[in-house]
N, C-alpha and C positions, 0 to 999 in steps of 0.2 A: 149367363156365364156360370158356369158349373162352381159350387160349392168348394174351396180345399178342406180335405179330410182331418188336418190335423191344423192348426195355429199357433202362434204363440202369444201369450195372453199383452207383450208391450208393441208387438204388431195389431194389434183388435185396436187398442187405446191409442194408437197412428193413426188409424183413418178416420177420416169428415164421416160423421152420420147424414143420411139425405132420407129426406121420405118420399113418399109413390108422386107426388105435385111438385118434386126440386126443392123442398122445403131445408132448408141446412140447418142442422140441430148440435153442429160444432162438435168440435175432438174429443174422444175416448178422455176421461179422468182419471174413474175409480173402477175396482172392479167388486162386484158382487157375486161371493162366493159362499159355499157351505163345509169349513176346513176339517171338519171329523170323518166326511167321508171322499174330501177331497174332490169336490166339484164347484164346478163354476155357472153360478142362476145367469149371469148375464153382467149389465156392467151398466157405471154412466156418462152422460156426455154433459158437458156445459157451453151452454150458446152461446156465451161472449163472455168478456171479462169482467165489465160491467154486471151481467146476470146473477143475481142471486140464486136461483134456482136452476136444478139439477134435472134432465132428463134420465129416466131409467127406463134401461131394455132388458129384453129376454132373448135366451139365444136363438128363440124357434122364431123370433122377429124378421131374422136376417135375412132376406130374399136374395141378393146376389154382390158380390165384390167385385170390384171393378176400378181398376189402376189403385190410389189412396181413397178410395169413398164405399162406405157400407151403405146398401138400401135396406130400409128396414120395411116392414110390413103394418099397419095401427098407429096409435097412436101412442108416448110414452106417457109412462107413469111420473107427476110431477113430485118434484123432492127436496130436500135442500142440503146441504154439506156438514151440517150439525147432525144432520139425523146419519147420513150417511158414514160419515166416518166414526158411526156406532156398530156398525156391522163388522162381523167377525173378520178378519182376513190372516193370510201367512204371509202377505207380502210385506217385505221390509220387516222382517221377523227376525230376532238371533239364532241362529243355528250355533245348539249348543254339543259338544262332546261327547263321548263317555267317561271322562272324567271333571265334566263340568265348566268348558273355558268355552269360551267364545272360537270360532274359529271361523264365523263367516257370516252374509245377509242373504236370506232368500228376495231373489230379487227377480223371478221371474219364474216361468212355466209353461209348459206345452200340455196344449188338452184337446181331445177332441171337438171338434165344431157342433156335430147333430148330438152329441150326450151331453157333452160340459166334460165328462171325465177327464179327470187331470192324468197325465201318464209320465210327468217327472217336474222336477223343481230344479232351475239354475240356480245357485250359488255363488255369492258374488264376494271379496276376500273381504271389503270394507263396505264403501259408498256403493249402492247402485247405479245412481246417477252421474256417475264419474263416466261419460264417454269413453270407446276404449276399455276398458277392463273388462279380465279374465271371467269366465264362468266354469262350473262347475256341478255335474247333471248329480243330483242327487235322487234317486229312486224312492218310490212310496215304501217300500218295503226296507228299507233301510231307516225307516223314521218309527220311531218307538212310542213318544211320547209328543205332543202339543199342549201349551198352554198359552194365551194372549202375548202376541209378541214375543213368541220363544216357542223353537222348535230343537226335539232331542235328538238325535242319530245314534248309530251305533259305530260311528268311524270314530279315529282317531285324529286326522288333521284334513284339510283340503287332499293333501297328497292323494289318500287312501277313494278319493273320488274318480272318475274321467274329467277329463279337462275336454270340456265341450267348442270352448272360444278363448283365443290365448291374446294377450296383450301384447301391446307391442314393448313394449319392457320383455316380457318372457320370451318372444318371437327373436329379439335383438341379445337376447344371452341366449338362447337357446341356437342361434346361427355360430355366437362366440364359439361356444363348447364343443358345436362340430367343425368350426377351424381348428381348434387346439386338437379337436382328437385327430384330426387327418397329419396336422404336423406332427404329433407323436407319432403319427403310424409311420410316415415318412421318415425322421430321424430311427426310429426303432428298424428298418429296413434299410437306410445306409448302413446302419451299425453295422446288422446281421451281413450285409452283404463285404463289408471291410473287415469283420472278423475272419467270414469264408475264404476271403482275398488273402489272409496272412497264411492261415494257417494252411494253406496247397501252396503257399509259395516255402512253408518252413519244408513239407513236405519232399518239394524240391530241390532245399538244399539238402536234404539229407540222402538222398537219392545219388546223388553228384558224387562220384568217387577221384575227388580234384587234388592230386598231391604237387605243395608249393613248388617250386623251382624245380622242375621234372625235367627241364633239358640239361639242368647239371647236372641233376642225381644221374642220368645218363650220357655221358661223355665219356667215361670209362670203356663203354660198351661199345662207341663210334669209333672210339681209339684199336681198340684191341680188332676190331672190324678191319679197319685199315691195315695195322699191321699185318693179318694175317693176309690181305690182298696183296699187299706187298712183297712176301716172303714169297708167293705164286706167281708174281710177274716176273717173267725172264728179264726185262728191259729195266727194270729198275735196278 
C-alpha cells in the first residue's frame, strides 16, 4: 500500500506498530522531533502497560500502513521514558503572543512522511486532550521565537489564526448566529416590505380627488335640470 504524503503527527501515535514476523511493538506515545528546524526524527512506541521500556523508530523505518497498523522495517532502538522525555519537543508547549499572554497549546501538527518536515502546528485553546476541541493552524512563519515549553507568534489572539477543526460549542453558536441573522434578515424584509405597502397606499390617497357629500353639493344642479325640463314640456 502506497505511503500518504503528508500525516498528522496524533494519527502516527494511533496506530499498532507491527514488524516484518507480526511482532506488535504497541501504540505511538512520544514523538521524537528536532523543534529549531521544525522536523520530526521519528517517534515511540510502548508494548504494554506493564513495560518499562520504550521502542524508538525512524521515519525511513515505515514500510507500509495499512487500516490502524504501521509496519516498520529493522529493528527498534531500546529506550526508556526518563531518557525520553528529555528530548526537545513543541508539543503541549504555550503558544505565547505579541504581547506576552498565553493564548493557546500546540497540540499537534502536519508534516511530511518521507522528510519529517513539519508544514504547520494546530493549536488547541486550552487542554489538548480534551476530545472535541477546536484547532487552530498555525504556520512556521508566523513563529518568531522558541524556547522549552513556550512558543512565540506574531498574532494577536486565536482569532487572528484559521480555524482548522471547530468544536461542537463553536459549531452550536455558530448555527445560533446564522438563525438570528436569517430572522433579522426576515424581520428587516417584512419591515421594508410594510413600509413600501403604506407609503403607495398614502400615495393613493392623495391621488383621489373624493369631495365629502357630493350628491348634495349637487342637487341644485338636478333641480334647476328639472325645471328647465319642465318649462319645455307642453304636457306639464
Amino acid at each position: 500500500m502506497k505511503l500518504p504524503k503528508e500525516i498528522l503527527l496524533s494519527e502516527l501515535l494511533n496506530f499498532s506498530v507491527r514488524g516484518n514476523i507480526a511482532v506488535n511493538y504497541g501504540n505511538g506515545e512520544n514523538v521524537w522531533m528536532h523543534p529549531p528546524v521544525h522536523r520530526i526524527l521519528g517517534w515511540s512506541s510502548r508494548p504494554s502497560n506493564l513495560d518499562l521500556k520504550r521502542n524508538v523508530w525512524r521515519l525511513n523505518q515505515i514500510s507500509q500502513i495499512i487500516d490502524n497498523e504501521i509496519y516498520v522495517n529493522g529493528d527498534p532502538a531500546i529506550s526508556d521514558l526518563a531518557t525520553l522525555n528529555r528530548f526537545p519537543t513543541l508539543i503541549e508547549a504555550n503558544l505565547i503572543n505579541i504581547t506576552g499572554s498565553k493564548i493557546g497549546v500546540i497540540a499537534d501538527f502536519l508534516f511530511e512522511l518521507k522528510t519529517g518536515r513539519i508544514k504547520f502546528y494546530l493549536v488547541s485553546r486550552s487542554n489538548p486532550k480534551i476530545p472535541g476541541s477546536s484547532r487552530w493552524k498555525l504556520n512556521i512563519d508566523n513563529i518568531n521565537d522558541q524556547q522549552p515549553g513556550l512558543v512565540f507568534c506574531d498574532s494577536q489572539s486565536l482569532n487572528d489564526l484559521i480555524l482548522i477543526k471547530s468544536s461542537i460549542k463553536n459549531e452550536f453558536l455558530q448555527k445560533g448566529k446564522k438563525i438570528i441573522n436569517r430572522f433579522d434578515d426576515m424581520k428587516n424584509k417584512a419591515s421594508n416590505r410594510l413600509e413600501n405597502w403604506l407609503e403607495e397606499d398614502e400615495d393613493i390617497n392623495q391621488n383621489l380627488d373624493f369631495k365629502p357629500k357630493s350628491f348634495y353639493n349637487n342637487t341644485n344642479n338636478i333641480s334647476r335640470s328639472f325645471s328647465d325640463k319642465k318649462d319645455d314640456d307642453p304636457w306639464i
